[in-house]
C-alpha positions as CSV (number, residue, x, y, z in Angstrom):
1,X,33.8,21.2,-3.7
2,X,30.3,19.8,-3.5
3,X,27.4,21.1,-5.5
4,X,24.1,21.0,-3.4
5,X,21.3,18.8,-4.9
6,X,19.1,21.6,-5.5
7,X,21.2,23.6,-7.9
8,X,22.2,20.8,-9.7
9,X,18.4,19.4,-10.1
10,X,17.9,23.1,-11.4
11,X,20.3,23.2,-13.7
12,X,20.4,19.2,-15.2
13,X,16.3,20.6,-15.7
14,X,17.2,24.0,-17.0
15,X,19.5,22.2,-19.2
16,X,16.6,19.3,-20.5
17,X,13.6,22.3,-20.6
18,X,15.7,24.4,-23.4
19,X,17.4,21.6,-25.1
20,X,13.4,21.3,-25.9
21,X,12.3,24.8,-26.5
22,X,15.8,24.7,-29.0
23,X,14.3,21.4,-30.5
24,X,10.9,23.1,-30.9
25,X,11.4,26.4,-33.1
26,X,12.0,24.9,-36.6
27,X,9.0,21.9,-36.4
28,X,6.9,25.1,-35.0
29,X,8.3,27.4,-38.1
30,X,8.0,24.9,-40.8
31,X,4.7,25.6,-42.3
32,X,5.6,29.4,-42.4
33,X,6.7,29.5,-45.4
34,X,4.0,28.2,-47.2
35,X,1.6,30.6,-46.1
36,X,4.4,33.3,-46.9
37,X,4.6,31.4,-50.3
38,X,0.3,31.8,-50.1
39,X,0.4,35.3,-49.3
40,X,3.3,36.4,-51.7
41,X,1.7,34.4,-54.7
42,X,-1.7,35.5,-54.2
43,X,-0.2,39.1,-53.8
44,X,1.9,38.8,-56.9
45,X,-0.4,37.0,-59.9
46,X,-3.6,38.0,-58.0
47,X,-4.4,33.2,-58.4
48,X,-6.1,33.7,-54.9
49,X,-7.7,30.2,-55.7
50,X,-4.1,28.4,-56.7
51,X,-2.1,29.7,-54.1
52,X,-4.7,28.7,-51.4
53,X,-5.3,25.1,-53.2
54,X,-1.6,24.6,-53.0
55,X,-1.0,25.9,-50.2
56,X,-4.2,24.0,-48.5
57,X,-2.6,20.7,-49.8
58,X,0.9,21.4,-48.4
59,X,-0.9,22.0,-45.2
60,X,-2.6,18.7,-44.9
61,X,0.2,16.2,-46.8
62,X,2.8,18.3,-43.7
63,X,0.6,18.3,-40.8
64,X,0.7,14.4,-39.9
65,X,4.5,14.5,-40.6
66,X,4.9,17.6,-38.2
67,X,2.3,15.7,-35.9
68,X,4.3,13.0,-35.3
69,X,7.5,15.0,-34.9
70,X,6.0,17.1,-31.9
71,X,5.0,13.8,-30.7
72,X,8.7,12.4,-30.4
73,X,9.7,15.3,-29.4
74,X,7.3,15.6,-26.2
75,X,8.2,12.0,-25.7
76,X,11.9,11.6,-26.0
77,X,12.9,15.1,-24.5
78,X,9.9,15.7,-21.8
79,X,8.8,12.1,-21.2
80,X,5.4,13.0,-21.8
81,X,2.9,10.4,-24.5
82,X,-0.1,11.6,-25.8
83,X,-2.2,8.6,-26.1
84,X,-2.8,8.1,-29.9
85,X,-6.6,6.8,-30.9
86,X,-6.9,5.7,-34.2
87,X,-10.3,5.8,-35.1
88,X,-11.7,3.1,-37.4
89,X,-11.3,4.2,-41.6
90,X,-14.4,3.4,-43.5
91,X,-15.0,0.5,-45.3
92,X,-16.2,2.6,-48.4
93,X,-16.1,6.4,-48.6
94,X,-19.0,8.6,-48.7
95,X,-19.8,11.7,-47.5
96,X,-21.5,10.6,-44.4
97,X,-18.6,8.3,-43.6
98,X,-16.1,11.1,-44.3
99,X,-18.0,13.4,-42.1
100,X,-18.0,10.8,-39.7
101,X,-14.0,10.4,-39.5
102,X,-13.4,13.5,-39.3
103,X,-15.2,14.4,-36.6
104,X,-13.6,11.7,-35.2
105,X,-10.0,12.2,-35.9
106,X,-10.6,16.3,-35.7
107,X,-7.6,16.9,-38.3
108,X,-8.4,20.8,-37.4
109,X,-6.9,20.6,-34.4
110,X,-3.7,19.8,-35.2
111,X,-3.5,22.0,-38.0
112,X,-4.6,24.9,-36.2
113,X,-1.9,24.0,-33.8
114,X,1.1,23.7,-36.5
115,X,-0.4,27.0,-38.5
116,X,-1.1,29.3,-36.0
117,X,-0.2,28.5,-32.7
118,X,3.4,27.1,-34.3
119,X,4.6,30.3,-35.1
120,X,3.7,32.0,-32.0
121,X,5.1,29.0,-29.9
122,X,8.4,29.5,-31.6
123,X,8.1,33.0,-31.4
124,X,8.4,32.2,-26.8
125,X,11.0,29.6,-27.4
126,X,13.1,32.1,-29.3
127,X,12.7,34.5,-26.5
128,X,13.9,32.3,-23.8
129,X,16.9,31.0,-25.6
130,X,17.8,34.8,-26.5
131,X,17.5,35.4,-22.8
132,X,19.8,32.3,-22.1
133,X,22.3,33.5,-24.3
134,X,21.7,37.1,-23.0
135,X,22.1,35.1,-19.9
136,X,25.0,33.6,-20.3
137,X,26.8,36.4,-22.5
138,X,26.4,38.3,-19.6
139,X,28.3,36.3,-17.1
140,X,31.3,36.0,-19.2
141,X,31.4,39.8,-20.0
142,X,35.2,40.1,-18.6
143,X,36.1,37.6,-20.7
144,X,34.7,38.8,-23.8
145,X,36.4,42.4,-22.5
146,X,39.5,41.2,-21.6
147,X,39.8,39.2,-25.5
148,X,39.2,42.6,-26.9
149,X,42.5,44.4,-28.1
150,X,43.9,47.0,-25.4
151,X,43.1,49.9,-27.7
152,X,39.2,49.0,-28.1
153,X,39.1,48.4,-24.2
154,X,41.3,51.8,-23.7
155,X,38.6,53.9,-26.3
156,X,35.1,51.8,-24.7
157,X,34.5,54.6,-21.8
158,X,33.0,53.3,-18.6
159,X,33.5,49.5,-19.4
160,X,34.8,49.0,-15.6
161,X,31.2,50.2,-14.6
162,X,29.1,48.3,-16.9
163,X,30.7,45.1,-17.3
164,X,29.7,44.4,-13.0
165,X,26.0,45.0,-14.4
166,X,26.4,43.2,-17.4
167,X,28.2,40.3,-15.3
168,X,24.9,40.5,-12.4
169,X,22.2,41.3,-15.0
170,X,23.3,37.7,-17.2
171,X,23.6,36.4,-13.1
172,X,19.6,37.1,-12.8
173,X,19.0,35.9,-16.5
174,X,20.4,32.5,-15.5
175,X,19.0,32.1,-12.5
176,X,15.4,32.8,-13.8
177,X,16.3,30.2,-16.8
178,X,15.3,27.1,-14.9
179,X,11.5,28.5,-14.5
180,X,11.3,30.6,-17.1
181,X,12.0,27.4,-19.3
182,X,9.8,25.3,-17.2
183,X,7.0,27.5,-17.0
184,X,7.2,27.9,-21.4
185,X,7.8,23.6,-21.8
186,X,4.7,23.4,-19.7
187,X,2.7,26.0,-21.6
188,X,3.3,23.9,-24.2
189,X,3.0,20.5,-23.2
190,X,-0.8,21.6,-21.9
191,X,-1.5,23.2,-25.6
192,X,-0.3,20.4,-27.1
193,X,-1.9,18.0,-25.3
194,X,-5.7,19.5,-26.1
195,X,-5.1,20.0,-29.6
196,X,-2.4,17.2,-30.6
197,X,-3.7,15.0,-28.6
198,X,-6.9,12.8,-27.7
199,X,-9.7,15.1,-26.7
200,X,-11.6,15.1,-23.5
201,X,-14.5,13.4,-24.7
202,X,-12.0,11.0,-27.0
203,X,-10.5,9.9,-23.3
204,X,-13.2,9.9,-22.1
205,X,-14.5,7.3,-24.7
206,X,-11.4,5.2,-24.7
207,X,-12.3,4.9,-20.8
208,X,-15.6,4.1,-21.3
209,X,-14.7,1.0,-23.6
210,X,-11.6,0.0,-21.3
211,X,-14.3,-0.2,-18.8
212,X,-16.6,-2.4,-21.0
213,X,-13.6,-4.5,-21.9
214,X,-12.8,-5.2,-18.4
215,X,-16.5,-5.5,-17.4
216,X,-17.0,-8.1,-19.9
217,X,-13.7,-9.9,-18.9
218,X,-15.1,-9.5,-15.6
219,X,-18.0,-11.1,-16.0
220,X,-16.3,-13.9,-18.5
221,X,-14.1,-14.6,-15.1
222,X,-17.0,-15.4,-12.6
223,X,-18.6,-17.3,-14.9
224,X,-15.5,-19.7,-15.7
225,X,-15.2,-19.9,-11.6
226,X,-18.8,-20.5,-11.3
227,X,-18.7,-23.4,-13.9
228,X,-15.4,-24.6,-11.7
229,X,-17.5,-25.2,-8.7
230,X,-20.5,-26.9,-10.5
231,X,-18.5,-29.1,-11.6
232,X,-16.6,-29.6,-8.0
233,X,-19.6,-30.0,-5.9
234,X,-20.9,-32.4,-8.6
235,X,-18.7,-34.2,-9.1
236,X,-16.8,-34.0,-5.6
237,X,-19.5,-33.7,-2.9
238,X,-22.4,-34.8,-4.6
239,X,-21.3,-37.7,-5.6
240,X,-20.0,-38.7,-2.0
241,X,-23.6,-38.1,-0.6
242,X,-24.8,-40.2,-3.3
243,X,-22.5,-43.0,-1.9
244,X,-23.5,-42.5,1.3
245,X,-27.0,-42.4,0.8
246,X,-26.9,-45.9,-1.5
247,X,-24.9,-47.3,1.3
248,X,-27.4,-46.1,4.1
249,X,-30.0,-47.7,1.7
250,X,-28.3,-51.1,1.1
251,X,-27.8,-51.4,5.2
252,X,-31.2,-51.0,5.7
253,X,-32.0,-54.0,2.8
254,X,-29.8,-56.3,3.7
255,X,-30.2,-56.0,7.2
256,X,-33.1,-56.8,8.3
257,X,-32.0,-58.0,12.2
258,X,-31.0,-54.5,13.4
259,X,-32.5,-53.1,16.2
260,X,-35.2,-50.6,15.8
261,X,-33.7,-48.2,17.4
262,X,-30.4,-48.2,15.0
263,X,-33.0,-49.2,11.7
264,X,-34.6,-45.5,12.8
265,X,-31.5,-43.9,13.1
266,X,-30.0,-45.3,10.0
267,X,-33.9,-44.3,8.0
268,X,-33.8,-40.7,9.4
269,X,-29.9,-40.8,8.2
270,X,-31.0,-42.0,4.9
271,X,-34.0,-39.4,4.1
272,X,-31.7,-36.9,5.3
273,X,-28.5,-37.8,3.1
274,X,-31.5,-37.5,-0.1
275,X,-33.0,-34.3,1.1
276,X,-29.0,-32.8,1.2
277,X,-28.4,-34.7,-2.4
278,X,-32.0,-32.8,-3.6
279,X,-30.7,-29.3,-2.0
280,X,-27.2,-29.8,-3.3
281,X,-28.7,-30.7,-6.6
282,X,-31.0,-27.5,-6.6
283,X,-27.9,-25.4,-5.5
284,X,-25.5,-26.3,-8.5
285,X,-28.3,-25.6,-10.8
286,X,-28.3,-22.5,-9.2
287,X,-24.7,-21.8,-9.9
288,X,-24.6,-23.0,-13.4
289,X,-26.3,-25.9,-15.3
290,X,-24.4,-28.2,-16.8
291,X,-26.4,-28.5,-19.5
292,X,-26.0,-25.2,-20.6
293,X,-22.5,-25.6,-20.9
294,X,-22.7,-28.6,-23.1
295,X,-25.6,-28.5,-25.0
296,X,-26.7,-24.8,-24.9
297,X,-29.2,-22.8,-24.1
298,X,-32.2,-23.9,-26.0
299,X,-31.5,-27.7,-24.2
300,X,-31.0,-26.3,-20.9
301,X,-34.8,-24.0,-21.1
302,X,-36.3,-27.4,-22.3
303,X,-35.0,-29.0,-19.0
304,X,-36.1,-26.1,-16.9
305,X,-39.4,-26.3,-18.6
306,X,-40.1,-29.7,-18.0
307,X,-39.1,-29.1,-14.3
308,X,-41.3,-26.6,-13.6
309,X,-45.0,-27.4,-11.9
310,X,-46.9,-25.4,-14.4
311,X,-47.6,-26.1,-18.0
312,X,-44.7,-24.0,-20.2
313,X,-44.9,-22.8,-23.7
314,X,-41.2,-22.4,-24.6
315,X,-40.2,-21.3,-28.2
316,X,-36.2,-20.7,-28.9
317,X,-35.4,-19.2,-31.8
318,X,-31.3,-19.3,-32.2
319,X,-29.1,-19.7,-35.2
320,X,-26.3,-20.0,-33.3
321,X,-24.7,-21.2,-30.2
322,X,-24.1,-17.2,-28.2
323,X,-21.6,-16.6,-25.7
324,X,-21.5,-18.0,-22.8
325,X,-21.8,-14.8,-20.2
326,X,-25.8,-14.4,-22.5
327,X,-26.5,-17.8,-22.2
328,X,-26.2,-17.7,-18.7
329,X,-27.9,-14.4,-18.0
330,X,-30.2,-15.3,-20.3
331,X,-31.0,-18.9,-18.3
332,X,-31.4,-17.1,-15.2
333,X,-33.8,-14.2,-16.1
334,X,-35.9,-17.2,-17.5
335,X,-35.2,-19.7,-14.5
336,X,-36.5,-16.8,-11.9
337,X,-39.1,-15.3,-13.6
338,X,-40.6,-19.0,-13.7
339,X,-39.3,-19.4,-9.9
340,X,-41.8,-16.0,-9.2
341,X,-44.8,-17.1,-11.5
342,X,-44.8,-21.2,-9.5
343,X,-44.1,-19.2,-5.9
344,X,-46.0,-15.5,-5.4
345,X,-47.7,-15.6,-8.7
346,X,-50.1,-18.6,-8.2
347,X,-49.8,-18.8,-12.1
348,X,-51.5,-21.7,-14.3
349,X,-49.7,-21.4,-17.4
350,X,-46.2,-19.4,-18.5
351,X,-44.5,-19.0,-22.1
352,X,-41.1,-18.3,-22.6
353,X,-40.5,-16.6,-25.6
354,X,-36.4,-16.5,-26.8
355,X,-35.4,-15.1,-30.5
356,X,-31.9,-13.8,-32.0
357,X,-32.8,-10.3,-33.5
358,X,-29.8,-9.5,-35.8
359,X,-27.0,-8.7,-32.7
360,X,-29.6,-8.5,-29.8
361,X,-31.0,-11.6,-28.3
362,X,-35.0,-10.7,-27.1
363,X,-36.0,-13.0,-23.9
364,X,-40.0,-12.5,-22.5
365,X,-41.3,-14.3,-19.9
366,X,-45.7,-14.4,-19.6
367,X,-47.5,-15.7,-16.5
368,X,-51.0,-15.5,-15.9
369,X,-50.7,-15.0,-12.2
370,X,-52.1,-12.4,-10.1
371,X,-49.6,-9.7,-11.1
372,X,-48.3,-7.0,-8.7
373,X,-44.5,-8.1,-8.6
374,X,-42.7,-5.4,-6.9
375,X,-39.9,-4.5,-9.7
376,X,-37.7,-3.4,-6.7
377,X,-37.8,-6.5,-5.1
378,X,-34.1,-8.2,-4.9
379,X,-35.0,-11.3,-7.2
380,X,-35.5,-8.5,-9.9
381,X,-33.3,-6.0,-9.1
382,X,-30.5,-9.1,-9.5
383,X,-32.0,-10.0,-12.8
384,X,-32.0,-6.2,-13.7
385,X,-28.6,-6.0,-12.4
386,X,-27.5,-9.2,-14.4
387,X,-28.8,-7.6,-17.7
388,X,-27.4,-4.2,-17.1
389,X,-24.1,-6.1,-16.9
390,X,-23.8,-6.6,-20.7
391,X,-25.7,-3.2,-21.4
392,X,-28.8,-5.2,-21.5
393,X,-31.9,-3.7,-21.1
394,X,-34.7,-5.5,-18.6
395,X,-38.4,-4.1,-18.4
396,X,-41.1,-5.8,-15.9
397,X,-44.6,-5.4,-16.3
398,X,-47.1,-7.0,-13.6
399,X,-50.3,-4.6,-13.1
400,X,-52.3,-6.0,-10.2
401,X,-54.1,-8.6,-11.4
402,X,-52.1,-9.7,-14.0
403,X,-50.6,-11.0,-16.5
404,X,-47.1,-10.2,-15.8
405,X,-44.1,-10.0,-18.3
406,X,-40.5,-10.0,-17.4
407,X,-38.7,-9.1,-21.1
408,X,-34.7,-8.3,-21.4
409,X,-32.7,-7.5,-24.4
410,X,-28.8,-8.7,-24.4
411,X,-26.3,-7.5,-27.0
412,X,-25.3,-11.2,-28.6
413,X,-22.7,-10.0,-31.0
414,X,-19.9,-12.2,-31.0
């Protein structure tokens, strides 16, 4: 004889759901008797103060220990994990600081789950195991019967009637088990996770700083791929039109019997193998100076300064090399803002203004152009969307007129 797949999924999970209600009720009694102890104590000597003090220490020294019972038991019987967050234990203890961690940690929670709730918990479980042994008393009522002595069956009048609804009432009992028992491990899987574990705002958090941990890594990654290809195209293509181009030049010097139509054709190839070597140039600066990888940041402004075809007044104030995702952002808030001041701005004069602030690195930018710079515009929209990128914050002022000021703040700490 087969068994269909249906009733034995129901009964392998009947089976599993009250192995855990029956693994449930003493964890969910054990802190009953010390507020019975409380209550008895209190009642007895009329030491409100010592039984509560005792009974408050009992409380908190039990509930991590009950805590992390529940949690095993969730985990090994249910599969279910409540995430754990540990928050981060003062470095010295004051009342701010203990204030702090608890509000963190929320130890009420859990001990409003293990004092109150507990009880009442075990209270259900108890219920649907006494219906499953109802249940299954029920369907083996002819053979408790028929194990009585003759004379007990002979004196128990109308047995024959009531053992069929004994027999079909523990038939309905056990039937109902598997969602009965569901329906209570639920329940309590849903309690327990709000009050045992993290909070919705404590997720919430973690997510928030999974996000910023990828983000960053992120960021990290496309940087490290953007360095790659500067150094490729430097050292790869550059480089080749550099050969060409010195080769196109030495044709053109040591020969001077070529025919003017090949001599034009071999200048225009020439001029044009040093206009792509210029453009190429301009492009891997783009992507990522190589300066700023091996000197740092305060070298690589000094080179953009000196490039630029107005008159810069840069000041760098850095203890420290920073990471390199803020170098970087940092270089290229700096690099366009003294791309829009030469281009749009018709500007005379600029200073570039960088200093370390404790953990925030300050970057401002000062034309005296003719102002106006549309903030929405996609040059600074990227730089704003640069900043934002490391929780930055990026502020542009440029009244028509002038001056204007491009200023961004980027969290530095390492």
């Amino acid at each position: 004889m087969t068994i269909p797949a249906a009733l034995k999924r129901a009964v392998l999970r009947a089976r599993r759901d009250t192995g855990f209600l029956a693994a449930g009720v003493l964890p969910h009694l054990a802190l009953v008797p010390v507020w019975a102890w409380a209550a008895a104590t209190a009642a007895r000597t009329g030491n409100w103060l010592l039984a509560v003090s005792v009974s408050a220490v009992l409380v908190l020294l039990g509930t991590p220990v009950l805590t992390a019972v529940q949690r095993a038991r969730y985990r090994v019987l249910l599969g279910v994990d409540f995430p754990r967050l540990a928050p981060a234990t003062p470095e010295r203890w004051t009342w701010a600081s203990i204030a702090q961690w608890l509000a963190a940690t929320r130890p009420w929670r859990k001990i409003g789950y293990h004092l109150v709730l507990g009880p009442l918990l075990a209270l259900l479980e108890l219920l649907v195991l006494a219906a499953a042994a109802a249940g299954l008393a029920g369907v083996t009522a002819y053979a408790w019967a028929w194990a009585l002595p003759t004379g007990i069956r002979q004196a128990w009048f109308g047995y024959a009637t009531q053992l069929p609804a004994y027999t079909a009432a523990g038939f309905l009992l056990l039937c109902a088990l598997p969602w009965t028992a569901r329906a209570a491990a639920r329940a309590e899987a849903r309690l327990a996770s709000g009050l045992l574990g993290p909070s919705r705002a404590q997720r919430l958090q973690e997510r928030v700083d999974e996000l910023a941990v990828s983000r960053t890594g992120l960021i990290e990654a496309v940087d490290a791929e953007r360095r790659r290809i500067e150094r490729d195209l430097h050292d790869g293509t550059q480089q080749r039109l550099v050969s060409l181009a010195v080769n196109l030049g030495l044709a053109l010097a040591t020969r001077p019997d070529l025919p003017d139509e090949a001599r034009e054709v071999i200048e225009k190839a020439h001029s044009e193998a040093k206009e792509a070597i210029a453009e190429l140039d301009d492009l891997v600066r783009g992507l990522h100076p190589a300066v700023l990888e091996d000197r740092g940041l305060d070298a690589a402004l000094s080179g953009l300064a000196a490039r630029t075809p107005l008159p810069v007044r840069l000041r760098v104030d850095l203890a420290e090399r920073l990471a390199p995702n803020v170098e970087s952002v940092a270089y290229f808030v700096i690099s366009e803002a003294l791309t829009n001041a030469t281009k749009h701005a018709n500007a005379t004069r600029a200073e570039v203004l960088v200093r370390q602030v404790g953990e925030v690195l300050r970057v401002r930018v000062a034309d005296d152009g003719l102002g106006g710079a549309d903030a929405a515009g996609t040059g600074l929209t990227g730089l704003a969307k640069r900043v934002g990128s490391l929780d930055g914050a990026f502020r542009v002022s440029s009244p028509v007129g002038g001056p204007t000021t491009v200023a961004a703040e980027l969290p530095c700490a390492r």
